[in-house]
Structures are given as C-alpha cells and as structure tokens.
C-alpha positions, 0 to 999 in steps of 0.5 A, spaced: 500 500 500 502 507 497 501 512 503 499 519 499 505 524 504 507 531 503 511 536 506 509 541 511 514 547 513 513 551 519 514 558 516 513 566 519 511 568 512 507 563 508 505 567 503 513 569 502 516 562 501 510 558 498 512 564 492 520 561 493 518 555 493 514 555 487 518 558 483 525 553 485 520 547 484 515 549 478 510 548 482 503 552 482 498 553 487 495 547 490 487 547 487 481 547 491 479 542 496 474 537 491 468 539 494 468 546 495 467 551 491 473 555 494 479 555 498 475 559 503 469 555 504 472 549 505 476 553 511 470 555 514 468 547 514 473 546 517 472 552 522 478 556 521 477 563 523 477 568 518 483 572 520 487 566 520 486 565 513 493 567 510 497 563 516 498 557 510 499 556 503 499 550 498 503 548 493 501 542 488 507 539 483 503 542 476 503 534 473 499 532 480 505 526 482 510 529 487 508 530 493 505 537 496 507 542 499 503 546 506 507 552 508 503 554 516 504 560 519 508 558 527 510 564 531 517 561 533 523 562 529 527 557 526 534 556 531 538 550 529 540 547 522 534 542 519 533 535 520 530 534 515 531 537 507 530 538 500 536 536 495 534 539 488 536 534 483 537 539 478 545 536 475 543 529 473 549 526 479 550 520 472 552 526 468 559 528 466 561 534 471 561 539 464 554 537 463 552 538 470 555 543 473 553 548 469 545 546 470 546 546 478 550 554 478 544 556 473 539 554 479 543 557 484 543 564 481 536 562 479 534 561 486 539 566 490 535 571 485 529 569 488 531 570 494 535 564 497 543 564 500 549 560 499 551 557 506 556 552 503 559 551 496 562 542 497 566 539 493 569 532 493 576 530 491 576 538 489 571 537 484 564 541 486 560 537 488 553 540 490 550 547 494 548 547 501 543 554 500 537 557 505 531 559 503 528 566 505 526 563 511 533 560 513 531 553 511 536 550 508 536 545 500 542 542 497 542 544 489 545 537 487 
C-alpha cells in the first residue's frame, strides 16, 4: 500500500516562501479542496477563523505526482540547522561534471535571485560537488 505524504514547513511568512518555493520547484498553487467551491469555504468547514486565513499556503507539483507542499504560519523562529531537507536534483549526479555543473550554478543564481543564500559551496576530491543554500526563511536545500 502507497501512503499519499507531503511536506509541511513551519514558516513566519507563508505567503513569502510558498512564492520561493514555487518558483525553485515549478510548482503552482495547490487547487481547491474537491468539494468546495473555494479555498475559503472549505476553511470555514473546517472552522478556521477568518483572520487566520493567510497563516498557510499550498503548493501542488503542476503534473499532480510529487508530493505537496503546506507552508503554516508558527510564531517561533527557526534556531538550529534542519533535520530534515530538500536536495534539488537539478545536475543529473550520472552526468559528466561539464554537463552538470553548469545546470546546478544556473539554479543557484536562479534561486539566490529569488531570494535564497549560499551557506556552503562542497566539493569532493576538489571537484564541486553540490550547494548547501537557505531559503528566505533560513531553511536550508542542497542544489545537487
């Protein structure tokens, strides 16, 4: 048996790094809960103050086949380095360094101009290995 998942960030500001998120993973807003006619009204169904309405934010992989993402709104900060994180496997590990290098620096100006932050750039045997980055919230993702 398959388990549907999908991740959900603590985050400060939904709004701001669901737009981040979307646009490192090609995602889109997540559609409206089958049943309703709204996003709205399904948070009234499930009792949501109005003014708690922008406390979370949904994305949805385009093609309906990766995992969905929630961003809720926590009133604490981030203070320690990620359990768990995200690798954008945007390089193709299987490919020669001078076929992949080159698509993980283009994402990693891409998403630093989005709003990310290098922490770290690794390389292993002197040969660039991939890039540990935060994204606006802090949260740390590896480019590989």
């Amino acid at each position: 048996m398959t388990v549907v998942w999908g991740v959900t960030v603590d985050c400060a500001d939904p709004g701001r790094l669901a737009a981040f998120w979307r646009e490192a993973l090609g995602y889109v807003d997540a559609p409206v809960p089958e049943g309703f006619a709204s996003r709205e009204e399904w948070l009234t169904r499930w009792e949501v103050p109005p003014e708690e309405w922008g406390d979370a934010a949904y994305l949805h992989d385009p093609r309906g086949v990766l995992p969905s993402l929630t961003f809720l709104k926590v009133p604490e900060a981030k203070v320690v380095k990620n359990r768990l994180h995200l690798d954008l496997k945007v390089g193709g590990r299987d490919r020669p360094q001078e076929q992949r290098w080159p698509a993980v620096a283009a994402t990693v100006e891409r998403l630093v101009a989005a709003g990310a932050t290098v922490v770290t750039e690794a390389a292993v045997g002197g040969v660039p290995s991939h890039v540990v980055m935060a994204d606006p919230e802090g949260n740390e993702f590896c480019v590989v």
